[in-house]
N, C-alpha and C positions, 0 to 999 in steps of 0.2 A: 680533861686534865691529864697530865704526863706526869712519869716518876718524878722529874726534879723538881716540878710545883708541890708533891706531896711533901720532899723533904726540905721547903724551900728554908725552912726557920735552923736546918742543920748546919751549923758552918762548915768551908768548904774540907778542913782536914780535921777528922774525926780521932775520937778516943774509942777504946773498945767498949766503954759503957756506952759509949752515945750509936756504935754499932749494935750494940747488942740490943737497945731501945727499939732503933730503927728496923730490926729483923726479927727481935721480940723471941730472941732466942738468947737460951745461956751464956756464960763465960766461956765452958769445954766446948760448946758447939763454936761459938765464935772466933776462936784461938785456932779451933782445927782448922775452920772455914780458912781462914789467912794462912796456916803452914803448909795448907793442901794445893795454895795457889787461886782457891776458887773466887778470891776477890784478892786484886791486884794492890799491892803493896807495896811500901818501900822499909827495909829493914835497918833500925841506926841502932846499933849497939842494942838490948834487947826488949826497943819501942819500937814497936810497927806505927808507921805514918800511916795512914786510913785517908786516902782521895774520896771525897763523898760520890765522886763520878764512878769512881768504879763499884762503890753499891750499889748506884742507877745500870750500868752497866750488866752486872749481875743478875739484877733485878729481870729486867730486859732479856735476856740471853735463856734464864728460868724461865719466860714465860711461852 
């Protein structure tokens, strides 16, 4: 089983709660995790778009 089958139920652009579920880490950690860069983003006025590839990505990269 591969990361993207684990998250297969996540649609494909996430909110930060449905990040934060997925990583099972806080709001501050998850907010840093995206202004630090470490999960790739797109910023629209101030709603971060969340690609669920780039948590698999992430994911991946960490291990």
């Amino acid at each position: 089983m591969n990361n993207s089958d684990c998250f297969r139920e996540y649609p494909d652009i996430l909110t930060i709660e449905q990040l934060m579920e997925m990583l099972h880490i806080g709001r501050n950690s998850a907010y840093s995790m995206l202004k630090d860069g470490l999960i790739k983003t797109i910023k629209v006025g101030k709603k971060y778009i969340i690609p669920k590839k780039s948590v698999i990505e992430f994911i991946e990269t960490a291990c």
